[in-house]
N, C-alpha and C positions, 0 to 999 in steps of 0.2 A: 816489556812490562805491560801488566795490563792497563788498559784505557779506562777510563769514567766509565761506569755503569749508563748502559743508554738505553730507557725504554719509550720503543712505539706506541703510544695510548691514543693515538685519533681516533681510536672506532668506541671511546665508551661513549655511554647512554645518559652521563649526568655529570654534571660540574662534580669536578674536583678541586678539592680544599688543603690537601695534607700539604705540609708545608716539603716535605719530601721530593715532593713530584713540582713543587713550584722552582725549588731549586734547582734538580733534573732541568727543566725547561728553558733557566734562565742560561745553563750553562750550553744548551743546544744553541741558545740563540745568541750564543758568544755574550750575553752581559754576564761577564766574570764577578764583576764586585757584588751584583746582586745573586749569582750562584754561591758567592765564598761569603755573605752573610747569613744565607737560607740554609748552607751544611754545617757553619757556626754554631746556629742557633740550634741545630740539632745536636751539639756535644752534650749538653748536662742531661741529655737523655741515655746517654750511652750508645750511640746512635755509628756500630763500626764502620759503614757505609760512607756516613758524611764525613768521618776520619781521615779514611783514605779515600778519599776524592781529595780535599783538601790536600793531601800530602802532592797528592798528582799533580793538581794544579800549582803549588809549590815548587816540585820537580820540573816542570817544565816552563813556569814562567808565561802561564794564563793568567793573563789580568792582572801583571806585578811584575817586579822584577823575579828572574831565578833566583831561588833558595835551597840552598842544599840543608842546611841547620832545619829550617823549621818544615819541610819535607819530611827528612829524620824523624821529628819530634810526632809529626802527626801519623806517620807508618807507624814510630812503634806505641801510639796512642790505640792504633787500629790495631795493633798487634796485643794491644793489654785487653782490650777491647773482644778478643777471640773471631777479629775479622779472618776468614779462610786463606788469603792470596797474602795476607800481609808480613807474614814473618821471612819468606822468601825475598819480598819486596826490602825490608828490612835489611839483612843480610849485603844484599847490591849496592842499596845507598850508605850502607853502613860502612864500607872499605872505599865507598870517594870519598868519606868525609876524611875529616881533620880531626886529632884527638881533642881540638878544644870545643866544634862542632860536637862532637859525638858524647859532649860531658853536658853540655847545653841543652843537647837534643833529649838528653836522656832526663835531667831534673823538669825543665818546660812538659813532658809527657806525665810522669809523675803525678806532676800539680796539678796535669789536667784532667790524668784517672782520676784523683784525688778528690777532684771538685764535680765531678758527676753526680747527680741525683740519683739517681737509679741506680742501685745496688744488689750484686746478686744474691745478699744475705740477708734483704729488709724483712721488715718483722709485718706481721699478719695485718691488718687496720681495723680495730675492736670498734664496729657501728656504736655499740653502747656496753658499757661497763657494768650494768645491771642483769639479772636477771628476767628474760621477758617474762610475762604476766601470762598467766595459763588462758588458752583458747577456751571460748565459751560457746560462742556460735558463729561460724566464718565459712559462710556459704558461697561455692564458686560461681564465678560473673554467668550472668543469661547469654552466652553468646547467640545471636540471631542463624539462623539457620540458612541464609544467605551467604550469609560469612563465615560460616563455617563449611560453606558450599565450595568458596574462590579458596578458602585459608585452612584447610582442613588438617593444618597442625600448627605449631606455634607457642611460642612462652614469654613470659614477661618479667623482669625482675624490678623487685619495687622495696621503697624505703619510707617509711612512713613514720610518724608519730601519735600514739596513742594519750588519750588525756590520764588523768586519775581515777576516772569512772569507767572506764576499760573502751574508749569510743574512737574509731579514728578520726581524727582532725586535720592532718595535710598526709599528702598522698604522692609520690611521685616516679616516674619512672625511670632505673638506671639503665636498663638494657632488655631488648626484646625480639623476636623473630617470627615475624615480619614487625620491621618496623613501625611503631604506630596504632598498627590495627586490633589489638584488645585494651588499649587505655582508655578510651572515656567506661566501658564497658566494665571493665576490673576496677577501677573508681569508684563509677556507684556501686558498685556490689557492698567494695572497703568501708564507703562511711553505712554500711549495715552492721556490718562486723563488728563481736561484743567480747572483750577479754574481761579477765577479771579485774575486780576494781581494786586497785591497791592506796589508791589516794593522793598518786605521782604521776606524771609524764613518763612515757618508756619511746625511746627509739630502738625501730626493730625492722627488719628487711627478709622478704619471700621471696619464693621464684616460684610461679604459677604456671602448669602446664598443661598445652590445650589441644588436643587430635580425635578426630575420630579413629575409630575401631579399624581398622586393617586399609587406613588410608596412605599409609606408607608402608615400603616392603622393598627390598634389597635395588628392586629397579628404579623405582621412584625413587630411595635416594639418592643413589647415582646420577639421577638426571637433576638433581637440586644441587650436590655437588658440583655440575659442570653445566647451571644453566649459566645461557650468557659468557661464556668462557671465566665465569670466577675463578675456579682454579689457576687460570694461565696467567689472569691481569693479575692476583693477589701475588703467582712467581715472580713477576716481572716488579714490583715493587709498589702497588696502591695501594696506599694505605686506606683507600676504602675499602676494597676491595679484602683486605686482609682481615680488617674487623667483619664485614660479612663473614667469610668462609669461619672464621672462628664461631660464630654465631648457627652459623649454619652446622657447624660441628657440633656443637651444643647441643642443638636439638634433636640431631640424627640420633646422638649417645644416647640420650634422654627418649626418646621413642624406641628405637630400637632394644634400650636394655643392657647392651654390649657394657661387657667389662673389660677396658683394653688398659692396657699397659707398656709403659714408653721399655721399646727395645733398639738401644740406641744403635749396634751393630745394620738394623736395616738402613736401604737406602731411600734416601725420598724419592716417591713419584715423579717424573715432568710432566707424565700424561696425565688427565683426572685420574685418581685413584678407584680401585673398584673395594665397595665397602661392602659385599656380600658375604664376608666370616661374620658383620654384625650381627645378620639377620639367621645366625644358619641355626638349623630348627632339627640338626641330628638328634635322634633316640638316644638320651643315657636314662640310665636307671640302678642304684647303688639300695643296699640293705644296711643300716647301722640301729641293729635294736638299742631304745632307749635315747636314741640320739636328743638331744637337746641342745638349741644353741647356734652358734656361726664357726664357721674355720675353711680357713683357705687351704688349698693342698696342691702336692705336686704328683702328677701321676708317669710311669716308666712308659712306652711303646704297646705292654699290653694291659692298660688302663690301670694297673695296680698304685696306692696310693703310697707312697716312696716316702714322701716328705712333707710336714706339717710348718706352712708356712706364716700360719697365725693363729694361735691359738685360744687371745682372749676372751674372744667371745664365746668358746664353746663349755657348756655346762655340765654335760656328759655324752659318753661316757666318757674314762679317761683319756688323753691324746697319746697315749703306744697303743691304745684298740680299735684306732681308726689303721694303725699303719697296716698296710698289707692287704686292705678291702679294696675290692676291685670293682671300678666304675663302670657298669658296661656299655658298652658301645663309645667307651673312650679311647683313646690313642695319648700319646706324651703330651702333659698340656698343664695348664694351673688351673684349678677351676676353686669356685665358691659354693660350699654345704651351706643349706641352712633349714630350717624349718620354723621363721618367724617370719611371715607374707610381708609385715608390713617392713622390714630391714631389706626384702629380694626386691630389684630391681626389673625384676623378671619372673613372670611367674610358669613359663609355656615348658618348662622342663621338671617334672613333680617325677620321686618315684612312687608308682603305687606302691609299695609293699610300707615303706617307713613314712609315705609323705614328705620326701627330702626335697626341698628343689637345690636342683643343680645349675649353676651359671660357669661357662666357660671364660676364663679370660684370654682378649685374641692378642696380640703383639702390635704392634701399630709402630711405626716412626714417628719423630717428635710433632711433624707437619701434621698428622693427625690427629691432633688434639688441641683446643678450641684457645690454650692459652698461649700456644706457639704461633697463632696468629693475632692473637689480641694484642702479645707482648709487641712484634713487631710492627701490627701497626700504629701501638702506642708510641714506638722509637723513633716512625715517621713521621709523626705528628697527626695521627688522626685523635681528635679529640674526645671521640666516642667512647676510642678503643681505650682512652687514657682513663674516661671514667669509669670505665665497666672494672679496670684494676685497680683503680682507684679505691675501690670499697673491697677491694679486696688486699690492697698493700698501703705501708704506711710512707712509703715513700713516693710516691705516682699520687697520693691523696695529697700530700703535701705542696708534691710539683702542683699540682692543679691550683691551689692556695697560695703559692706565689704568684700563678700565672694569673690570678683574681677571677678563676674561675666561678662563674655565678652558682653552678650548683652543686658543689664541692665545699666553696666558700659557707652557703646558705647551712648545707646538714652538717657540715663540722663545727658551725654556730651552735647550732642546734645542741651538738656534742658537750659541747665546753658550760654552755649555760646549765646542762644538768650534772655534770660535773662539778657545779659550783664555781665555774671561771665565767662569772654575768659580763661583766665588762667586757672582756678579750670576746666571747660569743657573741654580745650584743652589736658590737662593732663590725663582724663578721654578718650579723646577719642584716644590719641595714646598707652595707655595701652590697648585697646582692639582691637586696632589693631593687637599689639607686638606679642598680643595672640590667632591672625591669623581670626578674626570675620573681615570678606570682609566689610560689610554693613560700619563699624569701618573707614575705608578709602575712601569709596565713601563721606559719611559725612564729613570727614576733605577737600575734594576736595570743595564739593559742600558750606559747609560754609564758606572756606578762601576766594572763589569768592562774595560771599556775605558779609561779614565782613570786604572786602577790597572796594566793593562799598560803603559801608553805613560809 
């Protein structure tokens, strides 16, 4: 059977927090009870890993008596879970047991999918229910030229509230890369920032991004990729580490342009991966008189366009008179038409004859992509990684609100009081005040002004 996941982490460079790796630790260091609460407290995240450890330590009677029943229960907890080793594991302890073991085993797992927060079906988390207020003048931050010396790419995502006279009034930041280094900077820029005045409050969230000109390029990211062994320590289970590389993922996409797409048949890396299809800069050039519009397509071996795989954005001509146009210096691939700059991601592939730009999209495995590491280090417990989904799902927004998250708690305050739920909000936002989140009390200012005009 396999054993506890066990990883070697002495050579990082900064205290670790996740509650993942606290447990890891505890069970190296033989304290069983404080390892079998730290993978506990990882279930209602959906967390397969702490599943089956737990079963393990059940199985074998770490730090407890042997149990074969509640083994059972958490294998095939880890098995509902879509832990990889666990349905074999399953299978072994399932014919020691006893039929009245295996009926027990089976309702106690249930209950305890059942009761997990995190769900693979949760629904989107809508910042605000209104429509935001038309941009007027939102000019990006003066970065110093210093720091854009050491930092010469980077992004920030941020969530803020806008008054009734279109001005911002708290400001704050969810997630950024490099950490830290354009928030006071992208603040003052914000309260310059002037939307239009509608007479309300609006909550509303960006994501800002920052590089010079030809400061990244296929080698440079590869060595961002795999500074510091991220790659290895994120495999190996830190959930620091795993919110970096997702983060770091982010912004490779995001600078490079690349449009990739989860193809699940590939296999993951263990080495760094090398991400030079992002960057690749082959000649194509296709002719569609009259083209107007977006459409994705699929082309055969000798770059002929085969199959129209989105069609709504495209305006003309019609979609049977793209089939058959041949992309040249294409080979079998999906790529993105378009000729509206400001919808391309990328603009380095134009053809001259139509002005089409052409963007390839490359295949990537799921590890590839920025929320296959956010998820999982949200599942360990890093709490970074839990907000940055946070504002993006309504269920990981939620967990953060029972866990009295301060600033989760504060902008879903936020949320409810312009919703018209004052009490449930206002209550929400002086607990996270209490619990010393500043942004927490700018917001109670700046809405009791607004909730007293309206």
């Amino acid at each position: 059977m396999r054993r506890l996941f066990l990883a070697c982490l002495l050579m990082f460079t900064f205290s670790l927090q996740a509650d993942w790796l606290k447990a890891i630790q505890a069970y190296e260091d033989k304290k069983y009870p404080e390892a079998r609460a730290g993978f506990t407290a990882l279930l209602p995240l959906g967390n397969a890993e702490a599943a089956f450890n737990l079963g393990v330590m059940a199985y074998y009677g770490e730090g407890q008596d042997t149990d074969l029943e509640a083994a059972l229960s958490y294998f095939l907890l880890a098995e509902k879970l879509e832990h990889p080793q666990a349905s074999d594991i399953v299978k072994r302890v399932y014919a020691e047991a006893t039929s009245t073991q295996r009926t027990a085993a089976e309702d106690i797992a249930a209950k305890a999918f059942a009761a997990t927060v995190i769900k693979q079906d949760a629904r989107p988390y809508r910042f605000s229910r209104e429509q935001a207020p038309a941009a007027v003048n939102t000019p990006m931050p003066d970065i110093p030229d210093e720091v854009s010396r050491q930092h010469p790419f980077g992004y920030i995502v941020l969530q803020y509230l806008v008054d009734g006279n279109g001005r911002v009034q708290v400001v704050d930041a969810v997630d950024g890369f490099p950490e830290d280094v354009f928030n006071s900077y992208t603040f003052r820029a914000m309260r310059r920032w002037q939307y239009e005045a509608t007479g309300k409050p609006h909550l509303m969230s960006i994501q800002l991004n920052f590089w010079v000109k030809g400061a990244m390029d296929a080698r440079s990211a590869n060595q961002v990729i795999g500074h510091k062994n991220l790659w290895q320590y994120a495999q190996l289970g830190s959930g620091r580490h795993q919110e970096m590389l997702g983060s770091v993922l982010n912004l490779i996409s995001m600078v490079s342009g690349a449009l990739v797409y989860v193809e699940p048949s590939l296999v993951e890396s263990e080495s760094v991966p090398d991400l030079s299809a992002w960057f690749d800069t082959k000649k194509l050039d296709v002719s569609i008189p009259s083209f107007e519009g977006e459409v994705s397509v699929q082309t055969n071996p000798e770059g002929e366009i085969v199959r129209l795989l989105d069609v709504n954005g495209l305006k003309q001509p019609e979609p049977e008179k793209v089939l058959g146009i041949k992309i040249r210096g294409a080979e079998a691939g999906i790529f993105e038409l378009t000729n509206n700059i400001n919808q391309s991601r990328s603009f380095s592939r134009i053809s001259k004859r139509d002005g089409i730009i052409i963007k390839q999209y490359v295949p990537v495995h799921p590890s590839l992509t920025a929320n296959y590491w956010w998820k999982k280090a949200a599942v360990n417990g890093d709490r970074r990684a839990q907000r940055i989904l946070g504002a993006q799902r309504e269920d990981w927004q939620f967990y953060l609100i029972q866990q009295q998250d301060a600033v989760a708690t504060a902008w879903h305050g936020a949320r409810l009081i312009l919703d018209g739920e004052q009490v449930e909000g206002a209550a929400l936002l002086q607990q996270a005040k209490a619990a010393g989140y500043k942004p927490a009390a700018e917001l109670i200012d700046a809405l009791a002004v607004s909730v007293a005009m309206n």
